[in-house]
DSSP file (Angstrom, degrees, kcal/mol; ACC not computed):
  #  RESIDUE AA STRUCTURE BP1 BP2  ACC     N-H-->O    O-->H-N    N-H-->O    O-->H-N    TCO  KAPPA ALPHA  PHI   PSI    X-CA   Y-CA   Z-CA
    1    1 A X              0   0    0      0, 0.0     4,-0.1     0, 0.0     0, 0.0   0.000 360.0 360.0 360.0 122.1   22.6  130.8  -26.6
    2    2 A X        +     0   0    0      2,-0.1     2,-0.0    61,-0.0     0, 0.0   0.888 360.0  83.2 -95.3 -29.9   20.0  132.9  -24.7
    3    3 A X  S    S-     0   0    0      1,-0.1     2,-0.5     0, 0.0     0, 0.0  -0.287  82.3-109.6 -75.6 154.7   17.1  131.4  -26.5
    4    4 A X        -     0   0    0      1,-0.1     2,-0.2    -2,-0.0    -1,-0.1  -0.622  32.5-114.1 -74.2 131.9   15.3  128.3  -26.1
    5    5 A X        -     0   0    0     -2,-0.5    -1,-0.1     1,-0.1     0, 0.0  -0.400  17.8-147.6 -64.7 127.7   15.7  125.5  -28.6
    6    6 A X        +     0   0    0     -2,-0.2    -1,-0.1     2,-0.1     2,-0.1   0.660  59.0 120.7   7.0 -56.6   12.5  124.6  -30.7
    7    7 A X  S    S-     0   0    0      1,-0.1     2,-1.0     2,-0.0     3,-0.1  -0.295  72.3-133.2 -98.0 170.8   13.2  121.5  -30.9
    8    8 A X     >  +     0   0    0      1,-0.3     4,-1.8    -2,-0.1     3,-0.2  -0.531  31.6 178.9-102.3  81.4   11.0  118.2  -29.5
    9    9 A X  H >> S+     0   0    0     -2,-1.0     3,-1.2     1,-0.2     4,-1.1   0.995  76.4  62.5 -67.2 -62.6   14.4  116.5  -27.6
   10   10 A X  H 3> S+     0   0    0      1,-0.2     4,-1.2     2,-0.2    -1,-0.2   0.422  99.4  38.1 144.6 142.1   11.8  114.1  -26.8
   11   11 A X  H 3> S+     0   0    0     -3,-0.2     4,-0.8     2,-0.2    -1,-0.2   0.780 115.6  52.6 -54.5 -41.0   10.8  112.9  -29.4
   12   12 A X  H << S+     0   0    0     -4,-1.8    -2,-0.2    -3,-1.2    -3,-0.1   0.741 104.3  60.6 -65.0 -26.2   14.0  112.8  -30.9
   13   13 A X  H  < S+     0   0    0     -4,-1.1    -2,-0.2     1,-0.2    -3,-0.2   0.998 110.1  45.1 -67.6 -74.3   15.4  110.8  -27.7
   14   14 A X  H  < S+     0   0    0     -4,-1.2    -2,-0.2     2,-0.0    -1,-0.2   0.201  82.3 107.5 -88.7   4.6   13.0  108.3  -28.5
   15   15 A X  S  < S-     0   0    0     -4,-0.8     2,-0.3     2,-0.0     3,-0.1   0.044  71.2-125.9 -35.2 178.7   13.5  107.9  -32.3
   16   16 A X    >>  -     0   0    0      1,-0.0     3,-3.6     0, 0.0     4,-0.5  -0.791  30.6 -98.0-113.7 149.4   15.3  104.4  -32.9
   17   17 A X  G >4 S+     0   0    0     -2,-0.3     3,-3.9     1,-0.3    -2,-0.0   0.903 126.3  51.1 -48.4 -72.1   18.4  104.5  -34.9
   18   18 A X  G 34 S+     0   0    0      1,-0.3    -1,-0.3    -3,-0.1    -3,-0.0   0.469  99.7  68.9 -45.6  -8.5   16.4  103.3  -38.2
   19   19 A X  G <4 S+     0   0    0     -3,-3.6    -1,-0.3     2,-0.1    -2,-0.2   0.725  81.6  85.7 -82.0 -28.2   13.9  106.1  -37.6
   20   20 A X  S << S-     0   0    0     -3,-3.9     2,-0.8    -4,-0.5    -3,-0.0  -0.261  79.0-130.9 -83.4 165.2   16.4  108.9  -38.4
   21   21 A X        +     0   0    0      1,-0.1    -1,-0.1    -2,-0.1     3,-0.1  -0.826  34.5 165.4-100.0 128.3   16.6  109.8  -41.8
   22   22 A X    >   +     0   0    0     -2,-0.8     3,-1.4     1,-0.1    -1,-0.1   0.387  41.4 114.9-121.2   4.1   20.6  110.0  -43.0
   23   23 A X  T 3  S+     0   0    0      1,-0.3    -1,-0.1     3,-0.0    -2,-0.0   0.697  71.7  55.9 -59.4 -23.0   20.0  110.0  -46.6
   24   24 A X  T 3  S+     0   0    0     -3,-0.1     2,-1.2     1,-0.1    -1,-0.3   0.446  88.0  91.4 -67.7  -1.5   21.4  113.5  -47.0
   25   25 A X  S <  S-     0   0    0     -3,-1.4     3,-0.1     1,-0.0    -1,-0.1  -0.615  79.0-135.9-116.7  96.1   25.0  112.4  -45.2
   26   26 A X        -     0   0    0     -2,-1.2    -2,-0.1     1,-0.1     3,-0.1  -0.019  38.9 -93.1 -72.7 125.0   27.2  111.3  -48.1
   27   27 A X        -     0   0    0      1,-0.0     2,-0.1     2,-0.0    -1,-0.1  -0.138  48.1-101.7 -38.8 148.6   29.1  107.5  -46.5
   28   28 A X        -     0   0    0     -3,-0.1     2,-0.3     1,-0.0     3,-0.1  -0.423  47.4-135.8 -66.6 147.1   32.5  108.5  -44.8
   29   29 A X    >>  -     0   0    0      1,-0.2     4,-1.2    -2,-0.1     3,-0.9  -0.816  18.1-106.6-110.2 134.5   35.3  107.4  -47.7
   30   30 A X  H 3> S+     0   0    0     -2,-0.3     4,-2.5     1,-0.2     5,-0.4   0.981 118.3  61.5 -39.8 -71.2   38.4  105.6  -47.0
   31   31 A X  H 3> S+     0   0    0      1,-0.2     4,-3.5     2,-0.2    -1,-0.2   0.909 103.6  59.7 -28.5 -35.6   40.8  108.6  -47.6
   32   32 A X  H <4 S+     0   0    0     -3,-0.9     4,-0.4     1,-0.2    -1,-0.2   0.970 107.6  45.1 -37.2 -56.9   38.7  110.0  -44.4
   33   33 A X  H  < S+     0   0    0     -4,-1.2     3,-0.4    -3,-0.4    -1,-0.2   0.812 108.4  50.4 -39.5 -50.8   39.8  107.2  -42.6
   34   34 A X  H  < S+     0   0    0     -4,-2.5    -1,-0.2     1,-0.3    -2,-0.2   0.976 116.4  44.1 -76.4 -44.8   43.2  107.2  -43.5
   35   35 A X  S  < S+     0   0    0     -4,-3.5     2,-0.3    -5,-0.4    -1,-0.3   0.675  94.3 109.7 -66.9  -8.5   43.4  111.0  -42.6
   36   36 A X        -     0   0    0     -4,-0.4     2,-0.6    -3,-0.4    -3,-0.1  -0.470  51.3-161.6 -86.5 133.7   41.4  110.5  -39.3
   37   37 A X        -     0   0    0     -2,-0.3    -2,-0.0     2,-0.0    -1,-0.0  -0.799  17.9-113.8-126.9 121.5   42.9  110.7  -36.2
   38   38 A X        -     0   0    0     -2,-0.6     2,-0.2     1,-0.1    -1,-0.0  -0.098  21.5-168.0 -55.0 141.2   41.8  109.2  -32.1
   39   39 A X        -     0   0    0      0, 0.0    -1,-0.1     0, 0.0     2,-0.1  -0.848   4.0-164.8-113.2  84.2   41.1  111.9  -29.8
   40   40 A X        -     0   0    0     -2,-0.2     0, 0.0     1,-0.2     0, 0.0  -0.382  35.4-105.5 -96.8 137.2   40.9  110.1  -26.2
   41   41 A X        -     0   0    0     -2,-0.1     2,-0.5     1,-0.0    -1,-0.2  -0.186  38.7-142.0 -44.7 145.6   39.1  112.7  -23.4
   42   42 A X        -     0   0    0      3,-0.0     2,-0.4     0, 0.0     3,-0.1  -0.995  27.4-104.5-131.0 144.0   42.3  114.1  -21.1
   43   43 A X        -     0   0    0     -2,-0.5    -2,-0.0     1,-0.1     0, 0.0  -0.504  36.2-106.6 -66.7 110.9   41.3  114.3  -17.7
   44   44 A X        -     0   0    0     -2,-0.4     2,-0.5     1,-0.1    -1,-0.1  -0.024  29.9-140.9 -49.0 146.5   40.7  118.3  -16.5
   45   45 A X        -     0   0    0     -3,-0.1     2,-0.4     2,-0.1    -1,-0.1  -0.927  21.3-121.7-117.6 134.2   43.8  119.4  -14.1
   46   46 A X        +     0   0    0     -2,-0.5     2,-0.2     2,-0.0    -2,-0.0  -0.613  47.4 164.7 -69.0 112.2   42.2  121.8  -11.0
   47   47 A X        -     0   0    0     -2,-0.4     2,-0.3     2,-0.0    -2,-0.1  -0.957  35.8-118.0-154.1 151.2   43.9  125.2  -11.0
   48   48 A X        +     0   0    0     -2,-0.2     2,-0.2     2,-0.0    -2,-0.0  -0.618  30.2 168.3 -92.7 133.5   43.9  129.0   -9.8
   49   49 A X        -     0   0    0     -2,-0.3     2,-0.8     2,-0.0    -2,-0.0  -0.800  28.4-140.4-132.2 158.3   43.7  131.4  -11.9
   50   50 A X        +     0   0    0     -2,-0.2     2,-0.1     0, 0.0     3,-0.1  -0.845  31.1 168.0-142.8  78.7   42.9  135.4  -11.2
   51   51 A X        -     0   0    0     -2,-0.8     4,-0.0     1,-0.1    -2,-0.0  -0.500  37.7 -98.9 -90.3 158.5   40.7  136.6  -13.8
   52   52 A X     >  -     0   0    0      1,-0.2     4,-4.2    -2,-0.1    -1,-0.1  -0.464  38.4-117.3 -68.6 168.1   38.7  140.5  -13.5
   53   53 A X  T  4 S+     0   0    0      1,-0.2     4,-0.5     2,-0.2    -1,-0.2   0.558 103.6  61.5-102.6  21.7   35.9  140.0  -12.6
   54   54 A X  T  4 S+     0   0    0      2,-0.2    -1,-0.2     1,-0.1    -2,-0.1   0.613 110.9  52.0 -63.8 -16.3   33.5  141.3  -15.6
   55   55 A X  T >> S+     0   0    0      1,-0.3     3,-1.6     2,-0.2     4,-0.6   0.971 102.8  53.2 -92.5 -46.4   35.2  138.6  -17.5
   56   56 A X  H >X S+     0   0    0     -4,-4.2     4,-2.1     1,-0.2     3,-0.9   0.922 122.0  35.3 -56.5 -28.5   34.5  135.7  -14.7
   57   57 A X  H 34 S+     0   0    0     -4,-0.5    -1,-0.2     1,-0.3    -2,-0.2   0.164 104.5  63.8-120.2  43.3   30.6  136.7  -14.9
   58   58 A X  H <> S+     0   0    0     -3,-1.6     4,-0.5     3,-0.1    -1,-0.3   0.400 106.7  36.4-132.6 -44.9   30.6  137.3  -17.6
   59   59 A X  H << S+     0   0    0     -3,-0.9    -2,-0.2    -4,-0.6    -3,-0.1   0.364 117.4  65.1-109.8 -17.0   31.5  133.3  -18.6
   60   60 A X  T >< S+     0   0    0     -4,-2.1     3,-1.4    -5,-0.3    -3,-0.1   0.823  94.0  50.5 -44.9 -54.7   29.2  133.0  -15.7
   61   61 A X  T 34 S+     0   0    0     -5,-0.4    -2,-0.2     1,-0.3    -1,-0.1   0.973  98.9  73.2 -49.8 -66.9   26.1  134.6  -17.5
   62   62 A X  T 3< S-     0   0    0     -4,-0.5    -1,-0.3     1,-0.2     2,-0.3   0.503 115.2 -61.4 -65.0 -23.0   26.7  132.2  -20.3
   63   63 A X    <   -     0   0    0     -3,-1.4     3,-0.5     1,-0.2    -1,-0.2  -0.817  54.1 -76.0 147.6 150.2   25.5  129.3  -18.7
   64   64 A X  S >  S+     0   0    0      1,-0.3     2,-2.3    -2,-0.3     3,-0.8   0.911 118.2  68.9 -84.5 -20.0   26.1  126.8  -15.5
   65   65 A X  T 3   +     0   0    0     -3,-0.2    -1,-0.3     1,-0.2    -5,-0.1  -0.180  58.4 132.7 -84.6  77.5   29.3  125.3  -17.7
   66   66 A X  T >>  +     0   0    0     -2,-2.3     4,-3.9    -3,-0.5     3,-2.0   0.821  61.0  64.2 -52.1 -55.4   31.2  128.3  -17.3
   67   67 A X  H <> S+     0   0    0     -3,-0.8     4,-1.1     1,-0.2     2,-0.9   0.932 105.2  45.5 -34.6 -77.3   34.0  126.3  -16.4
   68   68 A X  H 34 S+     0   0    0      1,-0.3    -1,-0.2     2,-0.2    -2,-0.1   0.007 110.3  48.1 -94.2  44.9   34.1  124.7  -19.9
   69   69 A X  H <> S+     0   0    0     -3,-2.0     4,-3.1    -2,-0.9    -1,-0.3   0.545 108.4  57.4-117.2 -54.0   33.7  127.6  -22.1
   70   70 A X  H  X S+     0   0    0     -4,-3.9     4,-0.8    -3,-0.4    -2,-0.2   0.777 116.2  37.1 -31.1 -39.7   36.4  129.3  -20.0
   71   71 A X  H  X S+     0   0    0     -4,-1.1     4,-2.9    -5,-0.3     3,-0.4   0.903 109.4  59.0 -84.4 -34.0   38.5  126.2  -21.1
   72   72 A X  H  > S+     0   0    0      1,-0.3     4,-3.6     2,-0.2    -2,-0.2   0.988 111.2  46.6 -52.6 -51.1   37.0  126.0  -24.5
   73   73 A X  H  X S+     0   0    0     -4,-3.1     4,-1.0     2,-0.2    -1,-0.3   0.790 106.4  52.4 -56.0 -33.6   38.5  129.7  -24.8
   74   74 A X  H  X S+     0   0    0     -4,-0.8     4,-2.5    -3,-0.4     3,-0.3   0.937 114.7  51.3 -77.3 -62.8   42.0  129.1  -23.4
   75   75 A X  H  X S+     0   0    0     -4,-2.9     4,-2.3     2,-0.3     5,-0.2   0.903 103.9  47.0 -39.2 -80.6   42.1  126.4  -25.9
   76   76 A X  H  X S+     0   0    0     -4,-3.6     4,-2.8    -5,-0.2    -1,-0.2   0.840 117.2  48.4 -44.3 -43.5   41.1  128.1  -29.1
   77   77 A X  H  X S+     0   0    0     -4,-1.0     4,-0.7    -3,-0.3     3,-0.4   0.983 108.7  57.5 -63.7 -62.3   43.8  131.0  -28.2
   78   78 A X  H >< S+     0   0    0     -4,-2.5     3,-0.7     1,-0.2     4,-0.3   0.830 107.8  46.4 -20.8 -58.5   46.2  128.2  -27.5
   79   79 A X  H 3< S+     0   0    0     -4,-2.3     3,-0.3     1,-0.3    -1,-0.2   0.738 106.0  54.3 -53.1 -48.7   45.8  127.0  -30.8
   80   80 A X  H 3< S+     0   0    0     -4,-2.8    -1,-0.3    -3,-0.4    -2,-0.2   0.162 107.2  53.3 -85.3  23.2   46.1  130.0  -32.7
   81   81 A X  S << S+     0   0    0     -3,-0.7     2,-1.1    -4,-0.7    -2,-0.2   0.235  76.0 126.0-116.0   5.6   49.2  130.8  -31.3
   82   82 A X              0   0    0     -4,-0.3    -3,-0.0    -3,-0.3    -4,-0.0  -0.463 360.0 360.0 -48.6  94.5   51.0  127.6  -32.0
   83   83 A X              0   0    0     -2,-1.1    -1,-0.2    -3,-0.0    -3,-0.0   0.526 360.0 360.0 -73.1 360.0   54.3  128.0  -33.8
């Protein structure tokens, strides 16, 4: 995203829980539950990698968490190629 967001963070930082309005956000159901599954953070592992360089500044450009688009990206290919 090159643009800047609109919106009033804030205000919205200083809503209280009971201020937001949720009425559109149908309650979570048991079957959710039963299909819902923990995702614990896993600690990033420090490694060298030899990318060109259009590509590194490219993920550069984008933003100072380069790093974790880079990763977001390894990921998402990772994923679609599981067997």
């Amino acid at each position: 995203m090159n643009e800047s967001s609109k919106t009033d963070w804030d205000r919205i930082g200083a809503m209280s829980d009971e201020a937001i309005d949720t009425s559109e956000i149908p309650p979570l159901s048991k079957a959710f539950f039963e299909k819902a599954t923990l995702r614990t953070p896993q600690h990033p592992v420090a490694v060298t990698v030899h990318v060109d360089p259009d590509v590194l500044a490219w993920f550069q450009a984008q933003g100072q968490d380069y790093e974790q688009r880079v990763n977001a990206a390894l990921r998402i290919y990772a994923e679609a190629h599981q067997p």
